[in-house]
C-alpha positions as CSV (number, residue, x, y, z in Angstrom):
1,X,0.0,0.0,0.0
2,X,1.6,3.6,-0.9
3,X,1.9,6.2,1.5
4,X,1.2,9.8,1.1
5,X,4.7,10.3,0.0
6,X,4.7,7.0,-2.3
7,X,2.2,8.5,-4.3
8,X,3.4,12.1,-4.6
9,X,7.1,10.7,-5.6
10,X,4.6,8.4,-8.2
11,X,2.9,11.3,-9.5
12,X,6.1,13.0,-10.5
13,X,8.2,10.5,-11.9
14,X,5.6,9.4,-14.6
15,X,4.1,10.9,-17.7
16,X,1.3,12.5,-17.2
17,X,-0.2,9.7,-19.7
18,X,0.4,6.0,-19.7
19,X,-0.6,3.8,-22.7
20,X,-3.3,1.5,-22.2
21,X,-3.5,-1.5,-24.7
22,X,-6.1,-3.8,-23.5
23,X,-8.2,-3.1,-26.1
24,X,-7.1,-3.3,-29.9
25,X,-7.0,0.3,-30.3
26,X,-4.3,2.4,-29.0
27,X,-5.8,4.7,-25.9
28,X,-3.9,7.0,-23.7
29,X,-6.0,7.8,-20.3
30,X,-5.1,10.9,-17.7
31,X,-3.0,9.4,-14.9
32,X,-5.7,10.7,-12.3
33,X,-8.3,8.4,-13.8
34,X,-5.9,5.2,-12.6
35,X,-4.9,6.6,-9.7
36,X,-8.3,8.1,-8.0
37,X,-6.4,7.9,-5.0
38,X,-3.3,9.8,-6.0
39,X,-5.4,12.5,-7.2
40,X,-7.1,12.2,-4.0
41,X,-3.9,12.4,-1.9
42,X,-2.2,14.8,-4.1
43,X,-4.9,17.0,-3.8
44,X,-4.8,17.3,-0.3
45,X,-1.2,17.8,-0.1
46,X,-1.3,20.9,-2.1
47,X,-4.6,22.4,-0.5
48,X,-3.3,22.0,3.3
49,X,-2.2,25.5,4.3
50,X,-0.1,26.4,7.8
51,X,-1.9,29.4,9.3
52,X,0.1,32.2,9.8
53,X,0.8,33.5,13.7
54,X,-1.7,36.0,14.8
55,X,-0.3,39.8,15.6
56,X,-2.1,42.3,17.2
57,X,-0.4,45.5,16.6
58,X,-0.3,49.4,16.4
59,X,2.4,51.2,14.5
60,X,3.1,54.2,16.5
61,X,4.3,51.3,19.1
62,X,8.3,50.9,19.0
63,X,7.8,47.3,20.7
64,X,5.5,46.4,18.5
65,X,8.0,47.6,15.4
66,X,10.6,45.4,17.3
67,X,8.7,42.1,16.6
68,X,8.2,42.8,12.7
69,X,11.5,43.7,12.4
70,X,12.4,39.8,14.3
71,X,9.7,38.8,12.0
72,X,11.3,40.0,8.6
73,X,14.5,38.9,9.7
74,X,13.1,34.9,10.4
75,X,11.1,35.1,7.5
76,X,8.0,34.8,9.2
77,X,4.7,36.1,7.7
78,X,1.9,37.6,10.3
79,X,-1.6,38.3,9.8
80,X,-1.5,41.4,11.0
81,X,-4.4,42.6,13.5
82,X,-4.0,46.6,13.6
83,X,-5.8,48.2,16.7
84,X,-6.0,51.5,17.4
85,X,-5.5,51.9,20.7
86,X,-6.9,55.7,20.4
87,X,-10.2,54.7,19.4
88,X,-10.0,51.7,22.5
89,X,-9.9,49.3,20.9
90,X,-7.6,46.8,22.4
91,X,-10.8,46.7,25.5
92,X,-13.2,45.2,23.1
93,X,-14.1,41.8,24.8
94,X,-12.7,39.5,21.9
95,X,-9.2,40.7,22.2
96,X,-9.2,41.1,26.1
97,X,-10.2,36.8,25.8
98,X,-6.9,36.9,24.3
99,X,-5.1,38.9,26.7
100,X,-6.0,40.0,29.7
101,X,-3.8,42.9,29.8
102,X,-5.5,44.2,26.5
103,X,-1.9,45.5,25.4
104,X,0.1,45.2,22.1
105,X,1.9,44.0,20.9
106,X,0.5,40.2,21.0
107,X,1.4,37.3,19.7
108,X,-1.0,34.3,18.6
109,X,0.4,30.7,17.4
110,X,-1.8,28.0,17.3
111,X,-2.9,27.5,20.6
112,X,0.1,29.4,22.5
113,X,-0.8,33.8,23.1
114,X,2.4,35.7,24.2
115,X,2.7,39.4,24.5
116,X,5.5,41.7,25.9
117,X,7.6,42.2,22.8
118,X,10.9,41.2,24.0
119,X,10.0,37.4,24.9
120,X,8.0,37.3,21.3
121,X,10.9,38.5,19.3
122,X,13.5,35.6,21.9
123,X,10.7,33.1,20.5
124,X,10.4,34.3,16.9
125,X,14.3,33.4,16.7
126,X,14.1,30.3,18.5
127,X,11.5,28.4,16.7
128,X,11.6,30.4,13.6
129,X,15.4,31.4,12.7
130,X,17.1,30.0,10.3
131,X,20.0,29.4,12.7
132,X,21.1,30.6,16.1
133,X,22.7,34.2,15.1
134,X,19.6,36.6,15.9
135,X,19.8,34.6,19.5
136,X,22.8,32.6,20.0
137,X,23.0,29.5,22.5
138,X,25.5,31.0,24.1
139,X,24.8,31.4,27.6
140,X,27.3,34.6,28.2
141,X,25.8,36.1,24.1
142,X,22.2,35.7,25.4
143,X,22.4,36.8,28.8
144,X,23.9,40.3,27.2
145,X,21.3,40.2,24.8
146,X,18.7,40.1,27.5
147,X,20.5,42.9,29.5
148,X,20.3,45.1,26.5
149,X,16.8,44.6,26.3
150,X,15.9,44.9,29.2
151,X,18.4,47.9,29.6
152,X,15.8,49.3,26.6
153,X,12.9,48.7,28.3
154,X,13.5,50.0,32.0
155,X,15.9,52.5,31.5
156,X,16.5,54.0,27.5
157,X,12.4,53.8,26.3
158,X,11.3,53.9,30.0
159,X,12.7,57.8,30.3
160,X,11.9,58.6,26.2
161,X,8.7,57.5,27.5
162,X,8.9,60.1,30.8
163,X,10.2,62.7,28.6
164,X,7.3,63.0,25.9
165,X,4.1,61.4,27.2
166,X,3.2,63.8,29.6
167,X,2.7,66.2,26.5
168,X,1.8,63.8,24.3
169,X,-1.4,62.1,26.4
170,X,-1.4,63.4,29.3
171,X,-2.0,67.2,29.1
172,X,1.1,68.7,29.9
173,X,2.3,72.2,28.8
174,X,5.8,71.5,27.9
175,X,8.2,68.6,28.3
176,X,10.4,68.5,31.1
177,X,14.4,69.5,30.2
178,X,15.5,67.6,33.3
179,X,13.5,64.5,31.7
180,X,15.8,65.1,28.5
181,X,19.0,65.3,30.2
182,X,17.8,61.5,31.5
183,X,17.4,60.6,28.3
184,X,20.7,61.8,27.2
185,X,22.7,59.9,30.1
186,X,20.6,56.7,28.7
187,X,21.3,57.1,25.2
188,X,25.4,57.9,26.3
189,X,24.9,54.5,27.8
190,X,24.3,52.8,24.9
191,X,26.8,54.7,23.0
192,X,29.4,52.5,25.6
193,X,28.2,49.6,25.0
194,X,28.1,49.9,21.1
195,X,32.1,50.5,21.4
196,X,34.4,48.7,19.7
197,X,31.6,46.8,17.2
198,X,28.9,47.2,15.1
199,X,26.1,45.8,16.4
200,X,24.8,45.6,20.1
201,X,26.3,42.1,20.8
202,X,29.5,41.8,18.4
203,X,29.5,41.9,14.3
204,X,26.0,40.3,13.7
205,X,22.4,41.6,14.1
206,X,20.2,40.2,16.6
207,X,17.1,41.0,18.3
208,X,19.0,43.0,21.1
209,X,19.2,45.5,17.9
210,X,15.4,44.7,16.5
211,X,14.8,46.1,20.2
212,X,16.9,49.2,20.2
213,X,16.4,49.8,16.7
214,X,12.9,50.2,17.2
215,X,13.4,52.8,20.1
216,X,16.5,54.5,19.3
217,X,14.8,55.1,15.4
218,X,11.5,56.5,17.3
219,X,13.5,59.4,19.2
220,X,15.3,60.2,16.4
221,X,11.9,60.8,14.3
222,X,11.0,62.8,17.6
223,X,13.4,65.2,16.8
224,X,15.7,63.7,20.0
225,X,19.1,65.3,19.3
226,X,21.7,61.9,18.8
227,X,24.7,63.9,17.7
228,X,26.5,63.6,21.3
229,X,26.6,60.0,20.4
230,X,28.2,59.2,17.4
231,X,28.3,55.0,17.9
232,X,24.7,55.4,18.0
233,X,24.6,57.1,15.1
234,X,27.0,55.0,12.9
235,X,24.7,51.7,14.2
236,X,21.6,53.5,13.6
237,X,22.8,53.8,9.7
238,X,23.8,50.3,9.9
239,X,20.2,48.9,10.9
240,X,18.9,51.0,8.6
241,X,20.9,49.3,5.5
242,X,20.9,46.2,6.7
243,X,17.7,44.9,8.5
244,X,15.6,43.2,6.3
245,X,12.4,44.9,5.6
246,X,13.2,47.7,7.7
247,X,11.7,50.7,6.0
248,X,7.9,48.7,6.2
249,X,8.4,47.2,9.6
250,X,10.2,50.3,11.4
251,X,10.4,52.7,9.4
252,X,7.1,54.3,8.6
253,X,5.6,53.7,12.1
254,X,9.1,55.3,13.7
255,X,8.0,58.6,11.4
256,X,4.3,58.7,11.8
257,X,4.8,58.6,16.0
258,X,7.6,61.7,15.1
259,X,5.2,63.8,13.0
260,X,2.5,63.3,15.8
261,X,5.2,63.6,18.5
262,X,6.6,66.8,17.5
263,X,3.4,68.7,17.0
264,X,3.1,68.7,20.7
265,X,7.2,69.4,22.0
């Protein structure tokens, strides 16, 4: 009895005809009408479909910028789920079944829901990457990693964050200059830790740069001064050339939040 794979190796390696002399006269007959259950099995090989992860997203969100870019660079097509948070409507009841913390960006695969971009983009490389480079194995290459995006999260987008989005959402006159100088000390941070190579862990992209990327390209469409940091600014250029699909997964979300950002500072 063939399997599957029997008959799919059949169905290529004959003519699409055979030649049928029972009968005195010479008749040629489709291959599917003596194999009803190739055509049966073939069929269903080419009409079985792997649905694509789930992400719920908004643009203007750097984190949420950080998993497409992990996404381009593993390959990986979403179906994309746009909310607009404006409008509310990460509290509709369907997506808060999803996630509890109605936030963005999330992550659906199959039956697993993750959100929080940094473990999304960690799992996008494992299961997804093509090899280890955008997360190595290496203990000491992926604790730094972590740090870095971590460092992102509570200390380099944390105080872009405490900087703009008192005047962006929350009614403020002005930003705060001492909020800025923060900023600045953050931003000289990472200008140390991009010594000496061109990427945030050594030679080779990985998501420790999806994750800065994301932020560092958000204050610069702010109108965030980066000048004082010229590491930053030499990597910056580099993610820029060299992330795949940067300019539709960063890129024009990065500049929309500037162009609303800057109408308020």
């Amino acid at each position: 009895m063939y399997s599957t794979l029997n008959y799919l190796l059949l169905f290529i390696a004959l003519p699409l005809t055979v030649h049928h002399s029972i009968h005195s006269d010479t008749e040629h007959r489709p291959i599917a009408k003596i194999y009803p259950r190739l055509r049966s099995n073939v069929s269903n090989l080419c009409v079985t479909r792997v649905k694509m992860p789930d992400f719920y997203y908004m643009d203007l969100s750097a984190p949420c910028r950080s998993v497409m870019l992990t996404a381009k660079a593993v390959g990986l097509d979403l179906n994309m789920k746009m909310l607009n948070l404006m409008a509310g409507e990460q509290m509709k009841p369907e997506f808060v079944a999803i996630n509890p913390q109605h936030c963005v960006p999330t992550f659906v695969d199959g039956d697993f829901v993750l959100w929080e971009s940094r473990p999304i983009c960690t799992y996008l490389a494992s299961k997804y990457g093509k090899d280890e480079s955008l997360y190595p194995a290496d203990l000491k290459t992926r604790a730094t990693i972590d740090r870095l995006m971590y460092f992102d999260m509570g200390t380099l987008y944390f105080r872009f964050g405490e900087y703009v989005y008192p005047v962006m959402f929350r009614g403020a006159d002005k930003p705060d200059p001492e909020k800025l100088e923060k900023l600045q000390e953050a931003l000289g941070w990472l200008n140390g830790f991009l010594e000496g190579h061109d990427y945030a862990v050594g030679n080779s992209i990985t998501v420790a740069d999806h994750t800065l990327v994301a932020s560092v390209s958000t204050f610069e469409a702010t109108g965030i001064d980066l000048s004082k940091h010229p590491n930053v600014v030499a990597w910056l250029a580099r993610c820029k050339a060299n992330m795949p699909g940067y300019k539709q997964a960063n890129d024009q979300g990065a500049q929309e939040f500037g162009k609303m950002a800057k109408t308020k500072l």
